[in-house]
N, C-alpha and C positions, 0 to 999 in steps of 0.2 A: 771319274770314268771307271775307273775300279769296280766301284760298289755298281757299280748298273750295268758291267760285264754280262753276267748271264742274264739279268731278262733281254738286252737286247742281243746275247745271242740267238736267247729261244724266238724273240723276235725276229729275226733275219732267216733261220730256220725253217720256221713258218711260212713265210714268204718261198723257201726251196722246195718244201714238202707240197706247198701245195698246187706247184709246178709242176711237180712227179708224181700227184699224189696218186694216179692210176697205176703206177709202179709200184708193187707192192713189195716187192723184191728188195727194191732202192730205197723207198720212203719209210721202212720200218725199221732197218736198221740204222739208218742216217737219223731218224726220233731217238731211237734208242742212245746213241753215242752222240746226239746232244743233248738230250738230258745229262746224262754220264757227265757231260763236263762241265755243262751248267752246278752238278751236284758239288763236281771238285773244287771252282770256285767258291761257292758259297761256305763247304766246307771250311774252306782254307782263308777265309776274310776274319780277322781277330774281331772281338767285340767292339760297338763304340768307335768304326771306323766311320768316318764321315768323309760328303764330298758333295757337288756340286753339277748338276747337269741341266744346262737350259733354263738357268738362273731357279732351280727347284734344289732346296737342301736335301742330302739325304743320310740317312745313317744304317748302320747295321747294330741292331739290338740284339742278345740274348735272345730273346722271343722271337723278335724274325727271322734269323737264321735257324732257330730250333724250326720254325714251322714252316721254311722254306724248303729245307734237307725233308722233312715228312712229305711236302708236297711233294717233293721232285722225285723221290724214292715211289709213292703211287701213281704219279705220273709214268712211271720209267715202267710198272707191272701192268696195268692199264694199255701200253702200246703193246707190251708182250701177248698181251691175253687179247685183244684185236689184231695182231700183226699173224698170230698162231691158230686163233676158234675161230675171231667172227670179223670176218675181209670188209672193211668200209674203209675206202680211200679216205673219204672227207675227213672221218678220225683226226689223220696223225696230224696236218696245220691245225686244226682248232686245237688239241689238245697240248702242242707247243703254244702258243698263240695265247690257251687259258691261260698255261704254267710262265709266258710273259708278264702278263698283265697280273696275277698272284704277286711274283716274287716283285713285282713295282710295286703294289699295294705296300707291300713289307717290310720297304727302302726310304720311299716317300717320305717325308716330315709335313707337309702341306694339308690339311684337311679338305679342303677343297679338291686339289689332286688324289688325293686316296680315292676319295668318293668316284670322281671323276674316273679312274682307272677299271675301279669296282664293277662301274656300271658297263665299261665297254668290256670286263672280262664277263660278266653275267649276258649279254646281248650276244656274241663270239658263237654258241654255241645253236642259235635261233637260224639266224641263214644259212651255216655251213654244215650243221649236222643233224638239226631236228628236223627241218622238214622235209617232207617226203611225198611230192605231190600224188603219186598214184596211192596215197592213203590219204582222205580228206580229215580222218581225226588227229591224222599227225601232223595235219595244217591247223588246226582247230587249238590241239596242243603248243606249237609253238606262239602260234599267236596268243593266247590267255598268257603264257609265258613274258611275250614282249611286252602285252599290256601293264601286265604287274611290274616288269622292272623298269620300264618307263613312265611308270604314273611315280616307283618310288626315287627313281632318279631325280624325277623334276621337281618333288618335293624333300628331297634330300640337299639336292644342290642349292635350292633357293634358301632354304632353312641355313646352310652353311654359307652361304654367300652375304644375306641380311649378316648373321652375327658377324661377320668379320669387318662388316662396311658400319657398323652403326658404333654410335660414340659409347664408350665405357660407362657414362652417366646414364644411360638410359634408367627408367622403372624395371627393378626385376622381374615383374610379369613379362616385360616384352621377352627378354632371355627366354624364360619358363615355358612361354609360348615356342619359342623355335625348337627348344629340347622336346617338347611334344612330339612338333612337327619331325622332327629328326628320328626320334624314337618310332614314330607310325613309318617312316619311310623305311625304315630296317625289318621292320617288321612285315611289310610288302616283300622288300628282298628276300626276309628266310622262310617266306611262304609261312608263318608264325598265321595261328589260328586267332582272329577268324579268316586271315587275308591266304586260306592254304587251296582255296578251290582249287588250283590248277595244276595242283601236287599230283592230285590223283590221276587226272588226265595225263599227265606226261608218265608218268610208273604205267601208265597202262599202250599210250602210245609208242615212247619213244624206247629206242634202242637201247640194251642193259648197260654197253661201255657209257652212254652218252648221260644216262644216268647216273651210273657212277663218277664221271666228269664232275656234273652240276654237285649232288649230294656229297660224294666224296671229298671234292679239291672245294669248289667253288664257296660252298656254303658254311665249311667252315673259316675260310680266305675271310667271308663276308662276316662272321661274326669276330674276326680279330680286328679288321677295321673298324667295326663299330665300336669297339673299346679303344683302339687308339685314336679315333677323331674325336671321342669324349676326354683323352686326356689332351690331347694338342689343340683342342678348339679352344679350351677355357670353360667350356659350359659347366662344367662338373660343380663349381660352387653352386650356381643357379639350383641344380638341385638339391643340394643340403637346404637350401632357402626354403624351400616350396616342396612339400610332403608327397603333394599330390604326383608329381613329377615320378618321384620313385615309387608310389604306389601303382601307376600307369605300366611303368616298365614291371612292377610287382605282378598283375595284375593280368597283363599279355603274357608275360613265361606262366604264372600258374596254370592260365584257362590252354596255353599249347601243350606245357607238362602231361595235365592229367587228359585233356580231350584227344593229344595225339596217341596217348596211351589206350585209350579206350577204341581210338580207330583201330590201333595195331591189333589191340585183342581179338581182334572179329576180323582182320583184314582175310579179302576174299584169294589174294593170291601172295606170292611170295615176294612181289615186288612192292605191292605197295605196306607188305609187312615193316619193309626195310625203310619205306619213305615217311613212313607215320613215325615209326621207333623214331627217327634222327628229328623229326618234327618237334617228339617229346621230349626228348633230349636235348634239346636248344632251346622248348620252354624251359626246363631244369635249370637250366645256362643260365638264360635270363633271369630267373627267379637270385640264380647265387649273387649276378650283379647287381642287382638292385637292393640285397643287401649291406653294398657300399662295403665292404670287409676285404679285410686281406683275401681271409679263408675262400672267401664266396666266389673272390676274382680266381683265385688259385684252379678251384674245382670247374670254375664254369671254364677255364680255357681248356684246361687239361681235359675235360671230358667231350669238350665240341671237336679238339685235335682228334683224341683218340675216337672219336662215335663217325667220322671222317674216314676214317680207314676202312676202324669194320665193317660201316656200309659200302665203301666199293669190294670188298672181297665176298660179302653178301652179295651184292647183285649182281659180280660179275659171275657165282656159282648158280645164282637165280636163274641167267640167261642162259649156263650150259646146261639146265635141267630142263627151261623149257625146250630148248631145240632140238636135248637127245630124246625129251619124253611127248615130243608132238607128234598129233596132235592129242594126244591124251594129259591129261595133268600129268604135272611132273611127279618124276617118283625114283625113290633112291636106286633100284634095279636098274634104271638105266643109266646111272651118270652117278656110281657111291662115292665118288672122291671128291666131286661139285659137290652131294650132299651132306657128307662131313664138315666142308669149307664152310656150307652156309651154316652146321649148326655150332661150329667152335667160332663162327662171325659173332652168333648170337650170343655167347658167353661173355665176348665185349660190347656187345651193342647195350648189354644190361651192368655193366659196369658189375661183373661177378669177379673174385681176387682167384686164386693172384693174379689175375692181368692187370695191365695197366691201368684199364681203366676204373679199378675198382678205388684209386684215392681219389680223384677227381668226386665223383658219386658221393661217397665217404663225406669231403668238406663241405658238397654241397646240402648232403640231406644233416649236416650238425648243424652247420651257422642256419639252416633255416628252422631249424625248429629252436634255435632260438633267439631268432627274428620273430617267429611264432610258432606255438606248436601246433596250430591249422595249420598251415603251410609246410611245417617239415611233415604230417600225416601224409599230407599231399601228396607231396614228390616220393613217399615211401607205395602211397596206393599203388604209383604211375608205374614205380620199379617190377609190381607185383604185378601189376596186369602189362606189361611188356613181357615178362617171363610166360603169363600164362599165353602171348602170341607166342612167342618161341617154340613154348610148347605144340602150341598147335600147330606147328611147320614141321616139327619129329613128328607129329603122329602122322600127320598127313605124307610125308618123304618115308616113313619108315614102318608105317603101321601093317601095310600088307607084308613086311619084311622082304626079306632079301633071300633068295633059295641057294643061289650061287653066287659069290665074289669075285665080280669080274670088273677089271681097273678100265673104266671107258677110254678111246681113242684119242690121243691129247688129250691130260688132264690138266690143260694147262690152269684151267681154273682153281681147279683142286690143290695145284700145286702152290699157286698164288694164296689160295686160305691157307695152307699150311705153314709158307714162309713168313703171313701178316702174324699169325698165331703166336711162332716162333719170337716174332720182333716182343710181340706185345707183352707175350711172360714173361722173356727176359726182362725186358722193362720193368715190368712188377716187383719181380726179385730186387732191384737195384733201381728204385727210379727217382734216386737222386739226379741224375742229369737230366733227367726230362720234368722235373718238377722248377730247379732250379732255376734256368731260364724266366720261367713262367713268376715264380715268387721274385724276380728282381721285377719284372713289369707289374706286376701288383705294389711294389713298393714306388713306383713312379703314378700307379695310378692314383694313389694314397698320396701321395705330395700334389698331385693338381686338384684331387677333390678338396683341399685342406690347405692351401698355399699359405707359409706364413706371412 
């Protein structure tokens, strides 16, 4: 009961907030000071603690407490930056409620139950916070939304469900076959090209926080399960068997790497800048894991964790420029401390040093080029045309310049990029503890692809 402390605090939470959730007054600091203690638990659980709930094993790993404490810590600026700029009751349950179902994903040992959890924190944000009936494309949005995580839920679960019910003699093809199947269903969830249509639609319809929600927490939640239900299902030999298997997963990260790269470069506004970069960046991901290497595993977590942050501090400065600069485009005159945020967002969003996220990047553009050096070109294109979106977010926020330096009215956004900024160079400087974690579950993921 220990280890499932704080999701089911956040859980019972949820259930309070969204009681009161019209009380703005009550409901945002009552998020606030459960996350807080949700953090301190999690903090405070030693590694390798293990336990039991509802006949479900669970443990606390290196990596899931490293990527619980990130979650909870952008959870915790996320209610700030909605509790302070932009007033949406519904927020604060769903955004307890995600930060439940996250930290169970994280706890879980069950492949079945990850999945399971995954898909009800992905659906979470569909009823209570995306739609918006007096806007019908933010009906249009949420729904393309549920359809995608409901088509890859039901083929996620069944794919997990066959492999665990069918006998160990089967024909390897039959396995080969489910890891397909598994692999396309994840690929639904991270909105991974070509399954991204509805990426768009939602950076255009829905709310900046609610955005940052999904991209920020949710989607990289979803790409840490995908690696731990590849090591706890058993599948992982299946693939050393059958090539094809990892050229598939090869194959989905390259064409999302370089094609979400090519949307960023050209993206029309500042939000779906941010949705295409992390799109790209978890093709990247993809490409390290299918490399099967330590290295590969190393870079792609580390860079999905950290490409998670700087896009919620990206679009949570995105949403304060639209609001201070409408109806006109936004523009750094009106909101310069949102427009700073967004562009030192972008410095991690490209995995530039010293931030943190430049090792991640780092192992993943080596081991792929030599994996092949098509492929590490690739991922080097995808880095250079994501820079050159970035760029074209300065010129367009800063190109008419700035006549006078004036700090906008609550910059709480501004504030928010500068604290993520702050986390993430330190980190850099020193990122021994945030790598560590990560290279211990790489060394587990290496004992199940390879069981002696």
């Amino acid at each position: 009961m220990i280890i499932a402390a704080a999701p089911l605090i956040l859980a019972a939470a949820a259930c309070f907030a969204f009681a009161f959730r019209k009380r703005l007054n009550v409901v945002g600091p009552f998020s606030l000071m459960t996350i807080l203690a949700a953090f301190t638990l999690v903090a405070a659980m030693p590694a390798d603690l293990t336990g039991a709930l509802l006949d479900l094993e669970l443990r606390v790993t290196d990596l899931g407490r490293l990527a619980s404490l990130v979650i909870l810590a952008t959870l915790f600026l996320l209610v700030i930056d909605v509790w302070l700029d932009e007033p949406a009751y519904n927020f604060f349950p769903t955004a307890l409620a995600v930060g439940a179902t996250a930290l169970g994903v994280l706890v879980v040992t069950a492949p079945l139950a990850i999945f399971g959890l995954l898909v009800l924190g992905l659906l979470v944000p569909v009823g209570s916070f995306t739609f918006q009936i007096q806007r019908n494309r933010s009906v249009e949005a949420a729904s393309r939304h549920f359809s995608f995580v409901a088509l890859g839920g039901c083929l996620g679960l069944g794919a997990l469900a066959l492999s665990a019910s069918l006998p160990h003699e089967q024909p390897a093809n039959t396995f080969v076959l489910l890891v397909v199947v598994l692999v396309v269903a994840f690929a639904l969830l991270l909105a991974a090209i070509p399954f991204h249509t509805h990426a768009a639609l939602l950076a255009s319809e829905v709310p900046a926080a609610a955005l940052a929600l999904y991209f920020g927490v949710l989607v990289p939640t979803t790409f840490i399960a995908f690696a731990e239900i590849l090591t706890l299902s058993g599948l992982l030999p299946a693939i050393v068997q059958v090539v094809k298997v990892q050229d598939l997963l090869h194959g989905i990260g390259l064409v999302s790497a370089v094609g979400g790269a090519f949307l960023a470069s050209g993206a029309p506004d500042l939000r779906r800048l941010v949705v295409y970069s992390v799109i790209s960046n978890l093709g990247s991901a993809l490409v390290g894991m299918a490399t099967l290497s330590g290295p590969g595993i190393i870079g792609a977590l580390a860079s999905v964790i950290v490409t998670g942050v700087s896009a919620s501090g990206q679009l949570l400065a995105a949403g304060t420029l639209e609001r201070r600069s409408a109806p006109d485009r936004p523009t750094a005159r009106r909101a310069p401390m949102a427009a700073l945020a967004f562009v030192v967002g972008g410095f991690a969003m490209i995995g530039a040093p010293p931030l943190l996220g430049f090792p991640g990047r780092f192992f993943m553009e080596l081991i792929a080029y030599q994996f092949a050096p098509v492929t590490g070109a690739a991922l080097v294109v995808a880095t250079l045309l994501l820079i050159v979106g970035q760029l074209r977010a300065v010129v367009a926020l800063f190109g008419a310049g700035v006549e006078r330096w004036a700090i906008e009215p609550r910059p709480v956004a501004g504030m928010i990029g500068a604290a993520i900024f702050v986390a993430l160079l330190v980190g850099g400087i020193q990122p021994a503890g945030f790598l560590g974690p990560i290279a211990a579950f790489a060394d587990e993921f290496l004992k199940a692809l390879r069981p002696l």
